[in-house]
N, C-alpha and C positions, 0 to 999 in steps of 0.2 A: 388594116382597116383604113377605108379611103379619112382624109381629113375634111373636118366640119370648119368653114371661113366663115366668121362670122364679117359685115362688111367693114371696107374703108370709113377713115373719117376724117375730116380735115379741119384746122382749127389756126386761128391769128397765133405769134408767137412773141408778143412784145414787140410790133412792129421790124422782126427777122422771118424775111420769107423763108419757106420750109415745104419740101417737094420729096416726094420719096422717095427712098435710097435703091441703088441698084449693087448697091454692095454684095458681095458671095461671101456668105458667113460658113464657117465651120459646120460640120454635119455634127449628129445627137452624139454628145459621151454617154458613152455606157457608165449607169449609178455604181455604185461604190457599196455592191452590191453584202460584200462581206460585215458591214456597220449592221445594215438593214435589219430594223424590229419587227416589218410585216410578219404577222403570220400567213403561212401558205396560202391558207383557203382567200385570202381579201384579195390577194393579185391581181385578181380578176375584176375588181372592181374598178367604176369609173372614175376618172379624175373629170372635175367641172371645171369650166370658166364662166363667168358672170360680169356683164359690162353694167357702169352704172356712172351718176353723176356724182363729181366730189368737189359742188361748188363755182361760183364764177370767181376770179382777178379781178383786181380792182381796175385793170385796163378793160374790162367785159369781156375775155375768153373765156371760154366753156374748160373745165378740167373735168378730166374721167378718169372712172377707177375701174379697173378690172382684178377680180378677185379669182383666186385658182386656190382649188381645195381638192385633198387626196385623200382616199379613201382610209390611212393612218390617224387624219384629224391635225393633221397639217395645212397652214392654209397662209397665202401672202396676195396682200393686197397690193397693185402697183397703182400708182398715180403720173399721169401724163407729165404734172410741173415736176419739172424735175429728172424725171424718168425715176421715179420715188419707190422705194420698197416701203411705204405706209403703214403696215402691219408686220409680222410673220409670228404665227401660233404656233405652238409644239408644244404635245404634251409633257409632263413630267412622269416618273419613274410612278405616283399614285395614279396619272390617266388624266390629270387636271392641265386642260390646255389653257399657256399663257402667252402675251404678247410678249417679244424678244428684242424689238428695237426701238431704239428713242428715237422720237419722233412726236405729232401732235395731232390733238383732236380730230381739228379743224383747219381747213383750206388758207386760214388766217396765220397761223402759227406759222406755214411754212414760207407765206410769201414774205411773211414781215421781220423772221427773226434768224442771225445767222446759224452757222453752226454744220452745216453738210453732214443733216441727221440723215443714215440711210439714201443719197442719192449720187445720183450717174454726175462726177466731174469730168470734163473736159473743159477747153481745149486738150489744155496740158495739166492733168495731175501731179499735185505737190508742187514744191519751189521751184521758180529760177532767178538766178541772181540777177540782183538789180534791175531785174524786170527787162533784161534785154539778153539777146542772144542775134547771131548771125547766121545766115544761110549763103551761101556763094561770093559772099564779099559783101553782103547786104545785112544792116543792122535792123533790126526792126522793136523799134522799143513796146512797150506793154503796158496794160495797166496796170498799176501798183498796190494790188489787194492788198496786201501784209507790207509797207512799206518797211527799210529799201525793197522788197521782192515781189516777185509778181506766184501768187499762190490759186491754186486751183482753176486755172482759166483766166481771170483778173476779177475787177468787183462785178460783171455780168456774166459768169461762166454757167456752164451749161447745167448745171443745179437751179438757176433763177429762171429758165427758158420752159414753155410750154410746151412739149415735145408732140408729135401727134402719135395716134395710136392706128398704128399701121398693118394691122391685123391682131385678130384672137384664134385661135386654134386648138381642138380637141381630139382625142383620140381617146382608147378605153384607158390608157395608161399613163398617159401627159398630157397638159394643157400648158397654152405657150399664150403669151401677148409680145408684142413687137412696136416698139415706138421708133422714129426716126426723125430726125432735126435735121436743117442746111444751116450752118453756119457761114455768114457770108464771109468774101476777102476784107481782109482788116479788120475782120471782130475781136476786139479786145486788143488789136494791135499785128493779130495773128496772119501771117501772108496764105493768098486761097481760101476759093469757096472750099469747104468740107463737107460731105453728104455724111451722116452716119446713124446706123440702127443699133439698139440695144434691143435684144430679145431676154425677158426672163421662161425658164420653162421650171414646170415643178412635175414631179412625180411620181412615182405609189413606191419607189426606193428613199422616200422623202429629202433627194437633190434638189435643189434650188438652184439651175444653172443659169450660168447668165453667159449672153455670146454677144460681142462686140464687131462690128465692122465699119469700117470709113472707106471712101474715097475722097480725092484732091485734084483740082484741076492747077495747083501752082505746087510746087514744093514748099514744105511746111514739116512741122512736128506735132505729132498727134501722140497723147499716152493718154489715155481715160483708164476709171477705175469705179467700182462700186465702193464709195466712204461708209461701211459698214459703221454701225454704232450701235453693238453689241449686250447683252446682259443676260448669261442665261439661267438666271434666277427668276427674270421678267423683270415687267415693266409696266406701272411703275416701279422704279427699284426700290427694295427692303431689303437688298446686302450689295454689295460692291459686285460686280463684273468683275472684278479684280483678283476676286476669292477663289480661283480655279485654279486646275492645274495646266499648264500653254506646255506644247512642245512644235517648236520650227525646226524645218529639215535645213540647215544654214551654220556655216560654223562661223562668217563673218557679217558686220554689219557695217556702213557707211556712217565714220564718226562725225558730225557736225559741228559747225561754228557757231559764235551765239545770234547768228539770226540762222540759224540752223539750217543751213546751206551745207553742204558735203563738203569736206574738204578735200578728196580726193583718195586718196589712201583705204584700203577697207581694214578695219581695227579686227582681228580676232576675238572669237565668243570667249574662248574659253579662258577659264579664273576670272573674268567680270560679268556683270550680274545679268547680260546679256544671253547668256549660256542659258539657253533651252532644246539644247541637242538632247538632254532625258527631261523628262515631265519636272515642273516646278511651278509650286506658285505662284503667281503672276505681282501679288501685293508685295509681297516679303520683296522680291526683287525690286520693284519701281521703286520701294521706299530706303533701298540701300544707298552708302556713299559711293557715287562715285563722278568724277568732272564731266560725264555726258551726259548723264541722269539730271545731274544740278542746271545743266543749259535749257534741258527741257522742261524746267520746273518741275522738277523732283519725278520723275516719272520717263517712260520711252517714247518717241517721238522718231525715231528710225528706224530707215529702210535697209532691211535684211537683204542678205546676199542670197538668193537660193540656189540650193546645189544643182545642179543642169540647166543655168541660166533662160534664157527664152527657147520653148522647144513648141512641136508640133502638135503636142497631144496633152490635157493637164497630168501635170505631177504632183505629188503627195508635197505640202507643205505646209503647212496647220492643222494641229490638235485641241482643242481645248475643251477639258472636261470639268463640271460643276456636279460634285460628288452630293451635295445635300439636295440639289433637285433631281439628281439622277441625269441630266441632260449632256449630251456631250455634240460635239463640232469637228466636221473635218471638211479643211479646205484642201484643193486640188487646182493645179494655176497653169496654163501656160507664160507665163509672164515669169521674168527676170529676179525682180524684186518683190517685198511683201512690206509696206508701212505697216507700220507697229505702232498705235496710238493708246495709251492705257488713260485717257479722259483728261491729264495732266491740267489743261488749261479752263475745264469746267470752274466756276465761279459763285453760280447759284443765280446767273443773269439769265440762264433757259428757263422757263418756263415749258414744261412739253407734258406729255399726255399725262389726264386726269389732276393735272395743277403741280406737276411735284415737278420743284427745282435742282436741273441737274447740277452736280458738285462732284469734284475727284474722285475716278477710281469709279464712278457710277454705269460708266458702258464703257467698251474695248473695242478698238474698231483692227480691222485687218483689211490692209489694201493693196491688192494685187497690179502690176505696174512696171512702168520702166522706169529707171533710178531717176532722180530727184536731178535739177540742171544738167540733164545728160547735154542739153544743145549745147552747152558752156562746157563740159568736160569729157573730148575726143575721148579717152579711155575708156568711157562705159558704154554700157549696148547704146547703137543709135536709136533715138524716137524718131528720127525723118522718114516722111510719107512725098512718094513722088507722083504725078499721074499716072496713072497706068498700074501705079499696085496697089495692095489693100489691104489695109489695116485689120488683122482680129485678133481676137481676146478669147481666150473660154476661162472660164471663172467657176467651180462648184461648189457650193456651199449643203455639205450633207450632215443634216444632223439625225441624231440617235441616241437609244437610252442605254445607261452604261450597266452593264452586268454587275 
């Protein structure tokens, strides 16, 4: 069936011009099909996209939301700031669909409060040490989000950027939105303009895939990720995210130091509490003893090894199933690594949807990626981006109800 383009749009970005990307993204992964709770007869039904407004910036940009809904009763809202997954519905094992990510009401919550609920980080997701790193003999220092380091991009990374929305498209079976940002040379510190699009596409296999591309006109390091912030009990939450059972395809993880930086070496799963090579609950583990757990405040906070490092096509590597609502999650990645974030540093300072203050253990995030200071530590996969090549990502997020 031919595709339905709904038009361009273009929009100020925090005074960062923004032109649309000419990146060659990955073609459609085939769903995960063997999860799927469709029944037969719906297949045939339409998936929708729906544009709409979600609010101005206190700079006066216009932010848009575009909503994609499948005929399961799945349905994920994106929001331009940010490149934001705003919603995502799914039902439960009774039929009762609820919201699955933390995040907030209002246009307000997300410009004004930190936290990378649910959106697209770049430059560079997760750490680098000391907020510097070198390219060809050339130091190029950063800005210092989580001082000493420089974390998600720096304090303007591409979670605080008005992305534009750079088409919507439908067919009887998927519906897709497409945002794309210019990052200019020296944003945040970072050498090269960067072009880059994030496409979400959703469904009737109820996949939530997400597909990444950049280009650079300077050599640079690029690793973007979707910062998942997870619960699939919903949201607001009334049991921990934590209460599931997780299994990673990975037998090792990258230990860290106490500004949780890699040290370099990857620690072995197995006999520490790291070990979710067979299904385990997620609590029981984050609140055990052990010296890596205690760095990250009592909880996990690192990036898994996954087995077939960075490949062409995604591979199986997250499980996680929530036995009392019946809900379950399987991610699929081509990327290297997987952060592992179990809320650890929640507070009760969020504020996020419908008034309830996030606190530990409350959402789980999963971040597909390339390891953490890769620019500082020759041994792990490169993140470096040169002219002339191009960055992508596929990322799938499928979920289903558990027999």
């Amino acid at each position: 069936m031919p595709t339905a383009r709904i038009s361009k749009e273009t929009a100020n970005d925090m005074n960062i011009s923004i032109r649309p990307a000419t990146t060659i993204l990955l073609s459609t992964l085939v769903g995960l099909s063997a999860c799927s709770q469709m029944p037969a007869g719906d297949k045939a039904a339409s998936v929708s996209a729906s544009r709409a407004s979600f609010g101005t910036l206190s700079n006066g940009a216009k932010v848009e939301a575009v909503t994609l809904k499948n005929a399961a009763g799945m349905s994920a809202t994106l929001i331009s700031y940010g490149a934001t997954v705003q919603s995502l519905r799914f039902p439960d094992k009774q039929g009762n669909a609820a919201d699955l990510v933390v995040g907030y009401d209002n246009l307000v919550g997300y410009e004004t409060t930190p936290g990378f609920t649910n959106v697209t980080v770049g430059r560079y997701a997760n750490r680098i040490a000391k907020g510097t790193f070198a390219l060809d003999g050339k130091a190029y220092p950063l800005s210092l989000s989580e001082p000493p380091n420089t974390l998600h991009g720096g304090t303007i990374g591409w979670d605080k950027r008005n992305w534009v929305v750079k088409s919507v498209d439908q067919t009887a079976d998927k519906a897709s939105v497409t945002f794309t940002l210019t990052s200019p040379d020296g944003d945040q510190g970072f050498p090269g303009t960067v072009v880059a699009d994030v496409t979400y596409e959703l469904n009737n296999n109820n996949d939530l895939t997400i597909r990444y591309g950049a280009t650079t006109d300077k050599p640079t390091v690029v690793n973007l990720t979707y910062h998942s912030m997870i619960n699939l009990s919903g949201i607001p939450a009334s049991r921990l995210a934590t209460d599931a059972d997780l299994t990673i395809e990975s037998d090792a993880i990258l230990p860290v130091d106490k500004t949780l930086i890699p040290t370099g070496t990857p620690l072995p799963v197995a006999g520490t509490p790291f070990d979710f090579r067979k299904p385990a609950n997620v609590t029981e583990r984050a609140r055990a003893e052990h010296p890596q757990l205690a760095l990250a405040n009592g909880g996990i906070d690192h990036n898994y090894v996954l087995r077939g490092g960075k490949t062409a096509t995604p591979k199986p590597a997250v499980t996680l199933e929530d036995r009392q609502s019946g809900r379950g999650l399987k991610i699929a990645t081509t990327e290297p690594g997987m952060q592992v974030y179990t809320g650890n540093f929640l507070k009760g300072e969020i504020v996020g949807k419908g008034g309830q203050r996030l606190t530990k253990y409350q959402s789980i995030s999963f971040e597909a990626q390339g390891y953490p200071d890769a620019p500082n530590q020759p041994a792990f996969p490169s993140t470096r981006l040169d002219p002339g090549q191009n960055y992508a990502q596929t990322t799938v997020f499928h979920f289903y109800l558990l027999k």
